[in-house]
N, C-alpha and C positions, 0 to 999 in steps of 0.2 A: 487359283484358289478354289473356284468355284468346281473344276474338273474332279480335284482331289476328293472333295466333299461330294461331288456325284459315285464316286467310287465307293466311299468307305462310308458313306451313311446312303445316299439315297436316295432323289425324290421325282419329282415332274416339271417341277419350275423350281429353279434356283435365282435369286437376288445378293450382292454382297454392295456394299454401301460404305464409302471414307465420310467421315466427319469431320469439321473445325472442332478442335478438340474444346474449344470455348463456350459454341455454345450448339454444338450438336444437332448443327444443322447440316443435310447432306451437300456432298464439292463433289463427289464423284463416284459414278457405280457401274457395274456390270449386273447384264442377265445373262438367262439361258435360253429366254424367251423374249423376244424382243418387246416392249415396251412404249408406249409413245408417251407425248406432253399431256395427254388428256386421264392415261393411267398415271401421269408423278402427281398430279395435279390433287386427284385422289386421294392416294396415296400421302403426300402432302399434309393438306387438310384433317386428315385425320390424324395424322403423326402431332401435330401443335392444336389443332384446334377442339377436335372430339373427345368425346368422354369413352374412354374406351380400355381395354384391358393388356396386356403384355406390349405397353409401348415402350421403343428403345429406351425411352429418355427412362421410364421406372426402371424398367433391365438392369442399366449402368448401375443405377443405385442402391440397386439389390443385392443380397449377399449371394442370389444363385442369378443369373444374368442370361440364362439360358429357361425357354420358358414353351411349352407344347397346347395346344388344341386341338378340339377334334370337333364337328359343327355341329352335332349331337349334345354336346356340353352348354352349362346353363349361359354362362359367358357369351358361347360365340352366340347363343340365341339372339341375345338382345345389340351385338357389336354391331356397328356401323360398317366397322372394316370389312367382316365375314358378309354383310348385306352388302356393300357396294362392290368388291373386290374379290373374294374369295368367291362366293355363289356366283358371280358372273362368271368367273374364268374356271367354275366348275371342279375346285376342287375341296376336298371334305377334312382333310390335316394338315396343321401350321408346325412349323418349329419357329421360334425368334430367339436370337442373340443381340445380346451386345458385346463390342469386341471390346474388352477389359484387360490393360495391359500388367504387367504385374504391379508398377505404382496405382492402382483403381482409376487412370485415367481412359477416359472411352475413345475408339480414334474410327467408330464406324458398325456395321453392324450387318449380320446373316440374315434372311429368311427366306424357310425352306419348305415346299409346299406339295402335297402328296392329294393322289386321288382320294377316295373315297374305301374306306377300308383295308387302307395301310398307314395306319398310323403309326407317330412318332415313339418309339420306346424308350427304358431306361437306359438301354443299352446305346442307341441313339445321342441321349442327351451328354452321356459321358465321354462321346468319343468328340463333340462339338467341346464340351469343357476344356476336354484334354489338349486340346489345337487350340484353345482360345488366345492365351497368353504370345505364343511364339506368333499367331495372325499380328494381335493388334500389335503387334511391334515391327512385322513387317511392312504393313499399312502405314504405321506412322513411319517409318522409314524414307518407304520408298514415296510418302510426299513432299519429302524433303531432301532427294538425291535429284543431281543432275544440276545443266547449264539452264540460265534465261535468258532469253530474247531481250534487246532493248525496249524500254517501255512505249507505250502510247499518251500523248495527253489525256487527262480526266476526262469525265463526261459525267452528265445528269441524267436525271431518268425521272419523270414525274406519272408517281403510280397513285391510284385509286385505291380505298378501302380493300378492295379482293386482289391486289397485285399487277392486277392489267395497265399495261402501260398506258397512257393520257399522250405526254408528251418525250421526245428524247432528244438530245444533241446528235450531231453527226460523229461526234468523239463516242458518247454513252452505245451509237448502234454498232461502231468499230466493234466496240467491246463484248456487246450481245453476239454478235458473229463470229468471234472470235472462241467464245465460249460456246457456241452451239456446236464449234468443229469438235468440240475436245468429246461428244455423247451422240446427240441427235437433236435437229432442229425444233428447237424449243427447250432444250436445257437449261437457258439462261432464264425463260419465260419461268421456269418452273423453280429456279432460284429466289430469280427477284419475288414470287409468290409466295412460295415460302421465309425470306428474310418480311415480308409484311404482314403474315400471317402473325410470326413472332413480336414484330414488334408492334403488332397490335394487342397483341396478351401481354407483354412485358410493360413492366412501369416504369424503365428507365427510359431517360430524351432520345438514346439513338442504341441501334446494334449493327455489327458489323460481322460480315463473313470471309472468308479469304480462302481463295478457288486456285487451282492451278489450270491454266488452260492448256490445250491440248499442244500448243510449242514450248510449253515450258515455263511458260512466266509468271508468276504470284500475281493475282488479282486480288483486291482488296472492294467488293461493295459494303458502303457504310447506308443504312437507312434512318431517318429522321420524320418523325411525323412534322405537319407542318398544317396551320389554320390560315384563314380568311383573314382582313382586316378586323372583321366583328368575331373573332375568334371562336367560326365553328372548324370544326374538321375538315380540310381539302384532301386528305391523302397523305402519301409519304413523298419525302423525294430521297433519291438514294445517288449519290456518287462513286462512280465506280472510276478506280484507278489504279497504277501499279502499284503493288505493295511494297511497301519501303525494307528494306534488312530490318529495321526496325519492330515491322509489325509482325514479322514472321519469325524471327530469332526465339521468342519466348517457344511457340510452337514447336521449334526445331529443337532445341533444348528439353523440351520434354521427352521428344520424339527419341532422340538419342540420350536418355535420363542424368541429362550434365545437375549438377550441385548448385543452388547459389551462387555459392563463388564461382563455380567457373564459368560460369555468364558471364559475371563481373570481367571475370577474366577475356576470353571471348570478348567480349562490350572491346575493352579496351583496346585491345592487337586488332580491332575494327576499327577503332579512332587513330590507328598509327602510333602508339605508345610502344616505346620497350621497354626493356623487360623491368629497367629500373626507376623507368615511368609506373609503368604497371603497381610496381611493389610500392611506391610513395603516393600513388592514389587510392591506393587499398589497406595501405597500413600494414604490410606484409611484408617477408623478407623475400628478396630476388631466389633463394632457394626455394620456398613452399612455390612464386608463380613459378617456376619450373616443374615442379610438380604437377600444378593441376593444368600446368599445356600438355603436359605428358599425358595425364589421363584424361582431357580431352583430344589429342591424336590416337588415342586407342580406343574411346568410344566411334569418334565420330570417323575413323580408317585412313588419316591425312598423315603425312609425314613431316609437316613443315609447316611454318606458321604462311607463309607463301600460299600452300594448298587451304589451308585454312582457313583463312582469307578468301579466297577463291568458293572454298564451300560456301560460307554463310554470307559475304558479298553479294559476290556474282552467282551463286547457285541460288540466294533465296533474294534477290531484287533486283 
């Protein structure tokens, strides 16, 4: 994706980025320039925590989701980002997207970054519009194609206010290693940083994110703040474990724009129902669920409730 986009727009460093499409936090990316734990970390922090301007999470929810700077402009004056990030790495024009699939859901996101007097144009931003839609469906796609490995047992992870780990199980480190193969050592570091970063802005008891690691298998870290006996603040603890079919089907479902019902449906020939199970748990006749296996084998490219099965079983748990 990233080559395409040096060809037909343009720049000096190139970044593309997948999301949990839930809560928009990053599971996986590429450069064009290599990157360490110390720039995600950055980078990070600023994405959840700073007051700052064209962040993906506004993009998604903007009716243009595509958004340009230049470090002359009054914005990047005062940004964090352009002070820690951009002036470092020396360059003087941004592009940022959000990848917006045609249902408005976000599955990840661009940015594209140019010396110093080459800036982004209109021309530019239309041809990133124009690839927007076919990206984030490729993206959400392809994080939900393929086989998974057998799982590992859970593990803990007791992190601090800023992310850094305190303490971990010998299951919790499997799992950081496991995740650092799928990017570079420290990916995981820069996960669990960022799911605490969130859950320390957010008012809900816990949040969860879901990674694919680098052999294939759905990761599920959930974080939980957690206090003292005298109930001050100690941190978070977060569990990290295989993702069940269960947590990823919604995701996969989007991914591939199945209906309501044919979740329902889906749900079911996952619990071993047929067809006339199907239709008496759903209130449906055995002819409409034929229908919507049909068109979910042509969204999701399975021939067979067998491959089916295979997909969202054994490919997402």
């Amino acid at each position: 994706m990233l080559a395409s986009f040096e060809r037909s727009v343009g720049f000096a460093e190139g970044v593309v980025m997948s999301f949990d499409a839930d809560v928009l936090l990053p599971n996986a990316f590429a450069t064009t320039v290599p990157r360490g734990l110390d720039d995600a970390l950055v980078a990070c922090r600023n994405e959840q925590l700073d007051h700052d301007f064209l962040k993906f999470r506004d993009l998604a929810a903007s009716r243009t989701p595509v958004g340009v700077a230049s470090r002359d402009s009054d914005p990047a004056r005062s940004s964090p980002r352009w002070r820690e990030i951009l002036d470092v790495r020396g360059h003087g024009h941004e592009l940022r997207a959000a990848l917006v699939d045609a249902s408005g859901q976000c599955w990840g996101a661009l940015n594209f970054l140019r010396e110093a007097g080459h800036p982004f144009t209109e021309r530019d931003i239309r041809r990133v519009q124009g690839e927007m839609t076919r990206r984030a469906a490729a993206i959400a796609r392809s994080m939900v194609a393929g086989d998974t490995p057998g799982g590992l047992e859970p593990g803990a992870v007791w992190l601090d206010d800023t992310g850094a780990v305190v303490l971990a199980s010998p299951a919790a480190r499997r799992w950081l290693d496991l995740l650092d193969a799928q990017a570079y050592p420290g990916f995981a570091r820069a996960l669990l940083a960022g799911l605490a970063m969130r859950a320390g802005a957010d008012a809900g008891p816990d949040i969860a994110v879901r990674v694919r690691a680098a052999d294939g298998r759905w990761v599920r870290a959930r974080a939980e703040r957690i206090t003292s006996a005298a109930g001050r603040p100690q941190g978070l603890v977060v569990v990290i474990d295989a993702a069940r079919p269960g947590y990823v089907l919604p995701l996969a479902a989007r991914a591939y724009r199945l209906t309501g019902r044919e979740v329902e449906v889906v749900r079911s020939v996952l619990n071993g129902l047929d067809t006339r199970s199907v239709a008496a748990s759903l209130h449906i006749s055995e002819y409409t669920v034929q229908d919507h296996l049909k068109s979910v084998f042509d969204k999701t490219g399975v021939r067979s409730r067998r491959e089916l099965a295979h997909q969202f079983a054994v490919g997402l748990g």
